[in-house]
Structure formats: structure tokens, C-alpha cells
C-alpha positions, 0 to 999 in steps of 0.5 A: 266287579269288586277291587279283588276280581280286578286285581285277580283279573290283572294278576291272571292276565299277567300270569299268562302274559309270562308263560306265553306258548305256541299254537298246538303248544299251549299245555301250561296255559290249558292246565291252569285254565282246567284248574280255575274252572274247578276252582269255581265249581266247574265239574265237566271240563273237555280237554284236549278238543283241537289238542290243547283246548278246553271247554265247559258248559254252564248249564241253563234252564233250556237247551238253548246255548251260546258259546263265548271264546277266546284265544290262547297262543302266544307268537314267535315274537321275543319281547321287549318290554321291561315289565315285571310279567315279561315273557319267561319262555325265549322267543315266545311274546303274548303279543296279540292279547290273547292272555287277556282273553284268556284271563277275561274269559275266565272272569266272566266263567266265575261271575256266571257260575251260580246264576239262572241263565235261561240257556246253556253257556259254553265256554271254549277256550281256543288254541293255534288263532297264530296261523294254525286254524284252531279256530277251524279245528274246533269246528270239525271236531264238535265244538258247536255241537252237544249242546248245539249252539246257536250263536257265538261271540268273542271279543279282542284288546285292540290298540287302535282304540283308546281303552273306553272305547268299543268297536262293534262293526256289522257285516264284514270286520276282519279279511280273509287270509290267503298265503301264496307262493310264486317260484319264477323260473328262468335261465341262470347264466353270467352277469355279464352276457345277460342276452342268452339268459332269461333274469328270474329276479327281473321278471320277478320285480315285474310280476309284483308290480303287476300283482300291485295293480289286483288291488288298483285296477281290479278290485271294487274301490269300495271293497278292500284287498291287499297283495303283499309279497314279504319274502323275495329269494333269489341268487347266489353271487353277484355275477350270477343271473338266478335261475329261480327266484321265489315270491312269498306273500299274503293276500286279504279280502273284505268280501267273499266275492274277492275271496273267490276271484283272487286265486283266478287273478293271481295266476292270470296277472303271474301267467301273463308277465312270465309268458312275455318274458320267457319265463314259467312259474310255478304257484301255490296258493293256500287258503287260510281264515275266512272274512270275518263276518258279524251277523246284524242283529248280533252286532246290533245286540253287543251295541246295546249291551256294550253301550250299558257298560262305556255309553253309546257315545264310546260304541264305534260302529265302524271298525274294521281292519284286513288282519285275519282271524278264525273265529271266522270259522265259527262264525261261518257256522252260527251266527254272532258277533266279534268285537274290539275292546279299546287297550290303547293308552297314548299317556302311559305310551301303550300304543305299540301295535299288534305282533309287536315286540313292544306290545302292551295294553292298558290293564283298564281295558280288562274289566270292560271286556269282562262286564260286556261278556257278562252282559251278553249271556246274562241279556241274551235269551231275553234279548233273542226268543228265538234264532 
């Protein structure tokens, strides 16, 4: 990449960094991705796949395609950071990356444009990756169809890389997200007789010390999971034992194994406490992304490709996290591989973590993501006779 396609890529970042929207929400974003893909001589442009996404196809010399993603949503997040690019819309923060994945992305359209690709390129440009399942939206909606794909990758800025390096993890990379809901029914009554009473937020303490031992007891040390309750809701005054109190939490799995006993476990263990306290419950429990899992020989492929641009040496083999993400959905369909591009910068102090106020990458990070992109749909068909 020359000084002006770096300066433009920092520039479009930052441009949508400032304008940050909510899943399902992403009208300006969506339109200004429109508009540079006709700036670089995109004619047949889809809108409105999933709402507010968009996708394009550069055409090759066969039928054969990939397809390259990126998210585009922002976070209910108000930032905090002083910078020039500091988000205009209130309550609205770019504090996951996906502006730079927009803005690489886009890069990368422009540099294939006029290139001789032996197969297809489909560009998609993704909405609601926040907790709206664009990802799964997409899928049910076509967008691995006409032309069909036969892989697909993505990449993410990430903080727990330093900028140079690269994470590209065979097998499973990110968890899959679950979100449950425990309301713990017992007898309300007066602070200060509670014998004829059965004490819901008692029994609820018990029931999260219980679910705490899914991950300790039950669970495969050499899996993952975890059970996290983030919201407790319970009582009105203080004399007052609650009748009701309610358990809001999220539980990630490593395996699909896991994926598939947890709803079982959940209920056995809530079950068990309530019944010996005298208690009922009622539970929800909502599946959301599944396991991201990258395919071997894809993985294998962006190593390669990725070790071209930073040295071998600057490939990490092994990074994963139980933060979710629906590429998995695609991924569940085609085979392909989503890896982590390294934006963190202990000297210039970005090391603020994902979905925080504060976040922010080191800017460096962009032209790496770009090249390897690149790369993949330039070496890809070669690399990959067949699939």
C-alpha cells in the first residue's frame, strides 16, 4: 500500500468511528460504503440484505467464490476517549473495531477492482454482529448463494495482540453465546418472621453458587465454559422478604459438545436447589452465536498468507477467547477461517479492552489486515484447486 491508500484507510476508519450506528441501524454507514464501492467501479451493488447490509461480487475468470466479511455496528457504549474522530451520535461508541473492518474491507475492494482473479469475490459488509445475529440473518437470506460460496473469512482488530502480530487458531476460536434467565419464586412476607416465608434472594445466592460448579465439576478441565449471572433483581424495601427475584446471565461454550448439555445442566442444577429450598422457578434459556470454528486447511492457508506480510515468527497459533461472534454462522455453512489482527499499543497506552469506553487501536494495525485480505483472494484459487 502507497502513503495515500494509508492515509485514505485511516481517514475512512475514522469517518466511521465518528458516525457510529446500532445494529439493524446502520443507514449512513451502509450508504457510504454504497457510495466508495461505485467510486471504485462497483456497478451491481445489493442493499438492504439483513436490512442495512451490503454486498458485491467482483467477478473472476470462474464460477468459483469467496466471500470476505466485515461487521458494521457500533455499541450502546458513550465514548470517552479525547480524539478528534470521537463518536458524534450520544450513547453510540465503535468500541469492538468493526469501523476498521469496515474501512479495510473497503481497501481491499479497491485494490482488487481491476485484477484477474481466478474465481468470484463476494464482498459482504454485515450488520447487527452486537447481539442481533446479522451474521445468521444474512445466511437465511442468501448471501452464500448466487454465486455460491465455497469459503469464507474475516478478520478482527484485537487488543490482546500487540499491533504486528496476527492470531490464526485452527478448530474452535470464539465460544458460542447463550443468554438465560432464572425468575426464583418463593413466599414474600416480613423481614422479621422469616420462618413463614421461603427467602427468593437466598435461594437465588444458592442457585449461582450452584450453577458456578457446571463449569468446576462438570465440565471437561480441558474444554471451556463459563456461567456468568450479570444482573440480580430482587426486593422492594428493607424489611421485606422477595417474593420473586431474577437471574440474568450468559453462558459460553468452547464445544459443541458443551453447547448441547448446558440447557440440561442448567435446569438439573436451578431444579435441584429451588426443590430443597421450597421454591419454583421459571427458566429461559436463548441460543444465540454458535462456536466459532475455523476449518484446518483454512486456517493453515491465512498462516501462510499472513506469515508473507509480518513473519512467521509474528503468527499466533493459538489464540482464542469465550467472547462470541457470528461469522459463526457462516462459518457453520462453508468452510473458512476468522482471524485476529493485533491493534494493541502498550507506548501510545491503546490497550483499553473491547466494549470499553475508552477503546482504541493503533491505526498500524489497518494496512496488515488490508494486505492479508489481500492476499487470501489473490492466493486463494491457486492455493485451493478444489474444495
Amino acid at each position: 500500500m502507497n502513503d495515500k491508500d494509508i492515509q485514505d484507510l485511516v481517514a475512512w476508519r475514522r469517518d466511521f468511528h465518528a458516525h457510529p450506528e446500532l445494529k439493524y441501524q446502520e443507514q449512513r454507514t451502509a450508504e457510504a460504503i454504497q457510495a466508495k464501492l461505485k467510486s471504485f467501479g462497483y456497478s451491481s451493488i445489493q442493499t438492504g440484505i439483513a436490512k442495512t447490509g451490503v454486498v458485491t461480487v467482483l467477478k473472476g475468470k470462474t464460477s468459483r467464490t469467496i466471500l470476505l466479511r466485515a461487521d458494521m455496528d457500533g455499541l450502546p457504549i458513550e465514548e470517552l476517549n479525547s480524539v478528534s474522530y470521537r463518536s458524534k451520535n450520544k450513547g453510540v461508541m465503535h468500541a469492538c473495531g468493526h469501523d476498521a473492518h469496515v474501512a479495510s474491507l473497503l481497501m481491499v475492494a479497491k485494490h482488487l477492482k481491476n485484477e484477474s482473479l481466478n474465481g468470484n469475490i463476494k464482498f459482504v459488509f454485515q450488520p447487527a454482529e452486537e447481539g442481533g445475529e446479522g451474521g445468521r440473518v444474512m445466511v437465511e437470506e442468501g448471501v452464500l448463494k448466487n454465486p455460491s460460496v465455497e469459503a469464507a473469512f474475516g478478520l478482527h482488530v484485537w487488543q490482546n495482540l500487540p499491533v504486528g502480530k496476527i492470531g490464526v487458531t485452527p478448530g474452535p476460536i470464539m465460544a458460542a453465546v447463550d443468554k438465560l434467565e432464572i425468575k426464583i419464586k418463593g413466599k414474600g412476607g416480613h423481614g422479621a418472621v422469616p420462618q413463614l416465608t421461603v427467602d427468593s434472594i437466598v435461594v437465588a445466592s444458592h442457585v449461582i453458587q450452584a450453577l458456578q460448579t457446571i463449569v468446576s465439576r462438570q465440565t471437561d478441565p480441558l474444554d471451556s465454559a463459563v456461567v456468568t449471572i450479570g444482573r440480580v433483581s430482587g426486593g422492594s424495601a428493607f424489611n421485606i422478604i422477595a417474593e420473586e427475584t431474577t437471574l440474568i446471565g450468559t453462558v459460553r461454550t468452547m464445544s459443541t459438545d458443551m453447547w448441547k448439555k448446558m440447557p440440561k445442566l442448567i435446569e438439573r442444577t436451578v431444579k435441584g436447589v429451588t426443590s430443597a429450598y421450597g421454591a419454583s422457578y421459571e427458566l429461559k434459556y436463548e441460543r444465540s452465536a454458535p462456536v466459532t470454528i475455523n476449518d484446518k486447511k483454512m486456517a493453515d492457508f491465512v498462516a501462510e498468507v499472513a506469515a508473507s506480510v509480518v513473519g512467521s515468527k509474528n503468527v499466533v497459533r493459538d489464540e482464542r477467547t469465550l467472547g462470541g461472534e457470528d461469522f459463526s454462522f457462516m462459518l457453520n455453512e462453508v468452510p473458512g477461517c476468522f482471524f485476529f489482527v493485533g491493534s494493541k499499543n502498550e507506548k501510545k497506552e491503546l490497550t483499553s479492552s473491547h466494549h470499553n469506553p475508552h477503546f482504541n487501536i493503533d491505526e498500524a494495525c489497518l494496512p496488515l489486515g488490508v494486505e492479508i485480505m489481500k492476499k487470501i483472494a489473490q492466493e486463494y484459487f491457486s492455493y485451493f484447486k478444489s474444495v
